[in-house]
C-alpha positions as CSV (number, residue, x, y, z in Angstrom):
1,X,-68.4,121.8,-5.7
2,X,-66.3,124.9,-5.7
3,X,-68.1,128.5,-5.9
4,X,-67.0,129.8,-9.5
5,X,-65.9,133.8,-8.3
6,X,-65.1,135.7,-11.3
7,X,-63.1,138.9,-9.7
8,X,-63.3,141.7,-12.4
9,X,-60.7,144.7,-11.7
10,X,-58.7,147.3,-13.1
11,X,-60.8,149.0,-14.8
12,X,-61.0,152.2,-16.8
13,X,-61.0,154.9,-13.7
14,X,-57.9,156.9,-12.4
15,X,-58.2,153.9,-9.7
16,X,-56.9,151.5,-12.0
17,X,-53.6,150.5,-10.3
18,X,-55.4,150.6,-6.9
19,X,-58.2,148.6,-7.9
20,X,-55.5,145.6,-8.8
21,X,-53.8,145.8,-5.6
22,X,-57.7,144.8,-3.9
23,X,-58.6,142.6,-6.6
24,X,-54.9,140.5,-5.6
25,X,-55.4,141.2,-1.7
26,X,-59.2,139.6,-2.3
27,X,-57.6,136.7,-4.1
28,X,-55.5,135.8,-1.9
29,X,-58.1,135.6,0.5
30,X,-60.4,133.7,-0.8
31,X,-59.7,130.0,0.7
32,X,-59.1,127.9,-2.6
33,X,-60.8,124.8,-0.5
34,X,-64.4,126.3,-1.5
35,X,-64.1,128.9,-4.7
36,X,-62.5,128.5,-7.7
37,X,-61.2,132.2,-8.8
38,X,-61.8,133.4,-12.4
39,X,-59.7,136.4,-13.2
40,X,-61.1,139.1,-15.6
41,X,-58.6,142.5,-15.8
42,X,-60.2,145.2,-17.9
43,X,-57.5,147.0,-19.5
44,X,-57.1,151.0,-19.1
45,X,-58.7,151.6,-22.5
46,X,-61.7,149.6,-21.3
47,X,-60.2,146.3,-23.0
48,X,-61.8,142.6,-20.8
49,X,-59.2,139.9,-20.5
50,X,-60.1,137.3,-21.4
51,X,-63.1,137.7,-22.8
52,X,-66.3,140.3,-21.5
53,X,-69.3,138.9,-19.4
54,X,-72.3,139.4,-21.7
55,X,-75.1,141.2,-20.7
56,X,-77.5,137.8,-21.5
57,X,-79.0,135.2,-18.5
58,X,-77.3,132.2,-19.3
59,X,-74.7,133.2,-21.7
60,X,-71.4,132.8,-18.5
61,X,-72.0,129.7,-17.5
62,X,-68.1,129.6,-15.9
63,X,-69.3,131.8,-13.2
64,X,-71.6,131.4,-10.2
65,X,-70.5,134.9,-8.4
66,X,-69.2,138.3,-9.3
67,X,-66.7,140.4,-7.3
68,X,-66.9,143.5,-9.0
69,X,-63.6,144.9,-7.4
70,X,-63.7,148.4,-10.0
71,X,-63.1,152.1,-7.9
72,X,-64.6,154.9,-9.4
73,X,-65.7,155.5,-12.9
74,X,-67.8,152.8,-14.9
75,X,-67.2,149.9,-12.0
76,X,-68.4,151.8,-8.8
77,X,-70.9,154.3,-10.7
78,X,-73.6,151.6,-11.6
79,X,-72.1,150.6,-14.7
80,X,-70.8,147.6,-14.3
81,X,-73.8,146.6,-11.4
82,X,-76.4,147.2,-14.5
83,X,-74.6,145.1,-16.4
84,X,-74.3,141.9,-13.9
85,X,-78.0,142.2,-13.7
86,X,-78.9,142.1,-17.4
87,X,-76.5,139.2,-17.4
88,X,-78.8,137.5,-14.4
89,X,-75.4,137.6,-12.0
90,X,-75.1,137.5,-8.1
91,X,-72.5,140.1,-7.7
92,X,-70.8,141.3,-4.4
93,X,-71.5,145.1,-3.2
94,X,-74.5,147.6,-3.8
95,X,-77.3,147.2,-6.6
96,X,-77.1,149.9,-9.4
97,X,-79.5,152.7,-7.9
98,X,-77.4,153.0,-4.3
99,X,-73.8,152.6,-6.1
100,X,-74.8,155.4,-8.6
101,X,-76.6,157.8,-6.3
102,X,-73.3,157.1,-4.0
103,X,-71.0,158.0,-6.0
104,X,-72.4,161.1,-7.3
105,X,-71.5,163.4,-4.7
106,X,-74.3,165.4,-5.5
107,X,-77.2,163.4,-5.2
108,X,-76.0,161.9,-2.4
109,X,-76.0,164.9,-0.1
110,X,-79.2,165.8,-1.6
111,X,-81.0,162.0,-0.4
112,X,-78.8,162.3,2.9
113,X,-80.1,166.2,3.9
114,X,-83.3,164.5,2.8
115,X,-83.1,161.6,5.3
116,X,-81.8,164.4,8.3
117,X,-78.2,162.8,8.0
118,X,-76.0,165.6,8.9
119,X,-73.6,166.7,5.7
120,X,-71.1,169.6,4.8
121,X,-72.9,172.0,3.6
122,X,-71.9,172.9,0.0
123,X,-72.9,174.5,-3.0
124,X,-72.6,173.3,-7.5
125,X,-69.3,175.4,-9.0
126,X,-71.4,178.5,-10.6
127,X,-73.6,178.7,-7.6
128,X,-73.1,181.4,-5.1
129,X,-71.0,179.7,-1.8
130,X,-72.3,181.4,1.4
131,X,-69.8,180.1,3.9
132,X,-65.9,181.1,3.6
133,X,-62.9,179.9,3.4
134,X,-61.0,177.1,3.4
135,X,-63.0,175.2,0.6
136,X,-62.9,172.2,-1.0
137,X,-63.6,171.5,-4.3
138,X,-64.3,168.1,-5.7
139,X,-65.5,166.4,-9.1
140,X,-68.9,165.3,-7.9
141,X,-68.2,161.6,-9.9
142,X,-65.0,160.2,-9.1
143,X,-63.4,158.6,-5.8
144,X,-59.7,158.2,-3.8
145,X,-59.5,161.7,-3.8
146,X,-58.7,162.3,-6.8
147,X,-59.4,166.0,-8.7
148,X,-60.1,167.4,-5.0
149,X,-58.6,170.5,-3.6
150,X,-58.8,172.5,-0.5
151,X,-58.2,176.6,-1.5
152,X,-58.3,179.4,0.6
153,X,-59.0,182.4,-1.4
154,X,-61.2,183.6,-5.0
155,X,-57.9,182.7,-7.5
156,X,-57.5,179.5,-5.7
157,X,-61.4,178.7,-5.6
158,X,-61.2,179.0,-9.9
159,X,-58.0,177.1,-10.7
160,X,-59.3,174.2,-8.4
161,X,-62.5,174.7,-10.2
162,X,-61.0,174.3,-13.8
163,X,-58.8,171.2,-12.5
164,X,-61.7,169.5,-11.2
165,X,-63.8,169.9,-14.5
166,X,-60.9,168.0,-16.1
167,X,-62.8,164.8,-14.5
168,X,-66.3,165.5,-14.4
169,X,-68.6,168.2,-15.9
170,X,-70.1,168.3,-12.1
171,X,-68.0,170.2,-9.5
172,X,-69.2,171.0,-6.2
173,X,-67.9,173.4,-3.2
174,X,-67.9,172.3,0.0
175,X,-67.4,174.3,3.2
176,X,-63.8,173.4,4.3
177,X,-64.3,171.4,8.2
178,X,-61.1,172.1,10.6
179,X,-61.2,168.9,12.5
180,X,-60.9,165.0,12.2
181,X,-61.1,162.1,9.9
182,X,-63.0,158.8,10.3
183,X,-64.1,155.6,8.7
184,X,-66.9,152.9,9.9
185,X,-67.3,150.0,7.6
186,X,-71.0,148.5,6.8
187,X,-71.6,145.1,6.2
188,X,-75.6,143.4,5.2
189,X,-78.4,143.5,3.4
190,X,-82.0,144.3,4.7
191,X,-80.1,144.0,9.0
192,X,-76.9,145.7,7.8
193,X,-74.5,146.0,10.8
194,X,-71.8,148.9,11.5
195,X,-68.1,148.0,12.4
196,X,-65.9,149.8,15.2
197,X,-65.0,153.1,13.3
198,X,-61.2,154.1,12.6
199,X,-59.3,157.3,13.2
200,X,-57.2,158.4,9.6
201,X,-54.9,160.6,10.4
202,X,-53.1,162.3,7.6
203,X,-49.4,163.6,6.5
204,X,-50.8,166.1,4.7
205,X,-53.1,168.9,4.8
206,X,-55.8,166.4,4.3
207,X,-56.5,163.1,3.0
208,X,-55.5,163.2,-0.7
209,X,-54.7,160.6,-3.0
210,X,-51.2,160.8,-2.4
211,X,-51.2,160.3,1.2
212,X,-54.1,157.4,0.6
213,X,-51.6,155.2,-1.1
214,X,-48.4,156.9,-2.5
215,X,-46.3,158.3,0.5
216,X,-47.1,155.8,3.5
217,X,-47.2,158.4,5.8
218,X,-51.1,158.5,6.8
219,X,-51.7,157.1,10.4
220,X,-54.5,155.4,11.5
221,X,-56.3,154.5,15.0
222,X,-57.9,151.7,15.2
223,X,-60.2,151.8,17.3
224,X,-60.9,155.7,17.2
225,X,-60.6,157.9,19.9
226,X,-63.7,158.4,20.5
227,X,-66.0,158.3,23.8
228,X,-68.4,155.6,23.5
229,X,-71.5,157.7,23.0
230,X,-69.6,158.9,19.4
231,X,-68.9,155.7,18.6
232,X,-72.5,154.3,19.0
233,X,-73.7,157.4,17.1
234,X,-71.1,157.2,14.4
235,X,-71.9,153.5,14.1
236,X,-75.9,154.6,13.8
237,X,-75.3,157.0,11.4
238,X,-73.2,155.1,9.1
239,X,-75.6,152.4,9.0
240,X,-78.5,155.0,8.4
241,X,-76.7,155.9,5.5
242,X,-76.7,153.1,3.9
243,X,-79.5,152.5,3.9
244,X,-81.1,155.9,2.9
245,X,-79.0,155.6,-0.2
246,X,-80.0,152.0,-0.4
247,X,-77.1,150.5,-0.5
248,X,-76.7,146.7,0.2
249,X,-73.8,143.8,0.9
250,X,-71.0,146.5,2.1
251,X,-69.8,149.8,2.1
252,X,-67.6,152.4,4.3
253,X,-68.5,155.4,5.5
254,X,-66.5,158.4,5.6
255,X,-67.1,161.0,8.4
256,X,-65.5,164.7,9.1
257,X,-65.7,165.8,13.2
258,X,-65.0,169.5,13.4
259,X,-62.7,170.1,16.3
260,X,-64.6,173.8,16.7
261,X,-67.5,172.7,17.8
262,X,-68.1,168.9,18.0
263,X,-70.4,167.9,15.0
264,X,-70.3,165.1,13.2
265,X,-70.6,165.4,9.3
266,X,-70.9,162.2,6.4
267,X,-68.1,162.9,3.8
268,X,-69.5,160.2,1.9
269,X,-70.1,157.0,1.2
270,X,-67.6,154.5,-0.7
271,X,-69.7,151.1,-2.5
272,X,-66.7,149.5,-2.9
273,X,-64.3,150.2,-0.7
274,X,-60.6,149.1,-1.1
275,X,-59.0,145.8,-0.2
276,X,-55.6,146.5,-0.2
277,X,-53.3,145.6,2.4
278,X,-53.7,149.4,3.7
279,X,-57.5,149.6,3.7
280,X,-59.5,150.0,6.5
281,X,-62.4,148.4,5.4
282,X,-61.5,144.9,6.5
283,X,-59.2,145.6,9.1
284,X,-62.4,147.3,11.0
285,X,-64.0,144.3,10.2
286,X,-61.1,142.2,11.4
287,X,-60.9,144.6,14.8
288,X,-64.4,143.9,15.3
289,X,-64.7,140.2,14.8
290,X,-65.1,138.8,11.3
291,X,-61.5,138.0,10.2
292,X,-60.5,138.8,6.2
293,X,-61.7,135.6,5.0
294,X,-64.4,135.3,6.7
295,X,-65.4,139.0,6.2
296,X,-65.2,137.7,1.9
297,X,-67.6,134.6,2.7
298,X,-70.1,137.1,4.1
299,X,-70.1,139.0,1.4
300,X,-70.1,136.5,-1.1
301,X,-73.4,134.7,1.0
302,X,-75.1,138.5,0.6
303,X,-74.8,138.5,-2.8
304,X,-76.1,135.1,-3.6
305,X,-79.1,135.8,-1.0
306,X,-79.9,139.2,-2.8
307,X,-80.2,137.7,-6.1
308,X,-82.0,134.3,-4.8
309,X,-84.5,137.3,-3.8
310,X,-84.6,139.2,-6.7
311,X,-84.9,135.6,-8.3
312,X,-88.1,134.9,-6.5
313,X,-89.6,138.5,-7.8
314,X,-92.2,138.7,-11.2
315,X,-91.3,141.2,-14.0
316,X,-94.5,140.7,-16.0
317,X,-97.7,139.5,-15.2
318,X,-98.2,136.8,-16.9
């Protein structure tokens, strides 16, 4: 029999229009010989169509696997993870303590600098910054770059600040890195493996949401320029990130290199990552072995496995 995968996407984010360009790039994909593909598009206004998976075991029987395919807000945060688990789903991508401590920026420099995983240092708007300029300033909750901006003097720093608070009530400063962009992709549960990490090179002064998927003008090098000592420590890095934020089934990875003097820096770490036709994500995966159908098998086998696991676990004692 066919594996029923309900794909869920759109979503209520600023990521809406990108998260349906994965969600039809993943459907494609998907070889119709062994899944059937239930379609449910959650409207901008937070609206399911057709109907919304309820948050009971038992209560969708029409579906055997979730691929939650929601960026950002209330589909990346842990939102929409907790409620696949109080509906007793398998569902692609990280559980809902490593996709909501990744996506708060936050925390997850905090559990990183914890772990001695090397991050930009920053500061929470309000706070006291004591490194100089450039900065960037980011909403600590939100993702494609979205709300972020690099300034470069005091009456820059408080317009980016007030811009930013239009998306999240959490802003933080970071200390702005001269240098280079990169992505490694993660793939597994409890043995999660790194990919061969990409070079993004952007049109613009740095990688915003614009250049991401608006003006085709980002290049990328695949694989990156890098000497084979930074790639194996890139690679060791990104997979010791995900797993100090406990992530599981996939995620990418983000690094900043700074050109000045060499060191390596996590940007942060993305639980579900885009499938577009533009993403890196799979085409790391695809440079390094697992081809884009194969790569959604694999991930699709991790989920059931996780929750075949979870499934042999007690909640009470009796």
């Amino acid at each position: 029999m066919k594996l029923r995968v309900a794909v869920i996407y759109g979503g209520r984010s600023g990521e809406h229009e990108i998260s349906i360009r994965s969600a039809n790039s993943i459907i494609a994909g998907l070889d119709p010989a062994k899944y059937e593909v239930v379609r449910y598009f959650i409207d901008k206004e937070g609206k399911w169509d057709p109907r919304p998976i309820l948050p009971e075991p038992g209560s969708n029987p029409g579906i055997d696997v979730v691929f939650p395919v929601l960026h950002g807000t209330f589909g990346e945060d842990g939102t929409m993870q907790g409620l696949l688990e109080l509906a007793g789903l398998p569902y692609v991508g990280p559980g809902v303590l490593g996709s909501s401590a990744a996506m708060d920026k936050d925390m997850m420099k905090r559990i990183f600098r914890d772990h001695g995983l090397p991050i930009v240092e920053y500061v929470l708007a309000g706070e006291t910054p004591e490194f100089s300029y450039p900065m960037f300033v980011k909403p600590a909750n939100l993702g494609s770059s979205v709300g972020i901006s690099k300034v470069k003097n005091p009456a820059e720093l408080a317009a980016a600040i007030k811009d930013a608070e239009q998306y999240d009530s959490k802003v933080i400063v970071e200390r702005g890195i001269i240098g280079r962009e990169f992505e490694c992709a993660v793939l597994g549960n409890e043995r999660p493996e790194a990919s061969i990490p990409c070079e993004i090179i952007p049109s613009r002064e740095f990688y915003d949401y614009e250049d991401k998927y608006l003006l085709d003008k980002a290049q990328t090098r695949l694989p990156a320029d890098l000497t084979p000592e930074q790639t194996s420590e890139m690679r060791r890095i990104a997979v010791d990130a995900f797993k100090a934020i406990c992530c599981e089934g996939m995620s990418r990875v983000d690094f900043l290199m700074e050109s000045s003097t060499g060191l390596m820096y996590i940007n942060e770490i993305n639980t579900i990552p885009g499938f577009t036709s533009i993403s890196m994500y799979p085409k790391m995966w695809e440079y390094s072995g697992i081809p884009f159908g194969q790569l959604l098998d694999r991930l699709i086998q991790l989920a059931m496995d996780r929750h075949r696991l979870r499934q042999s676990k007690k909640y009470s004692r009796t």
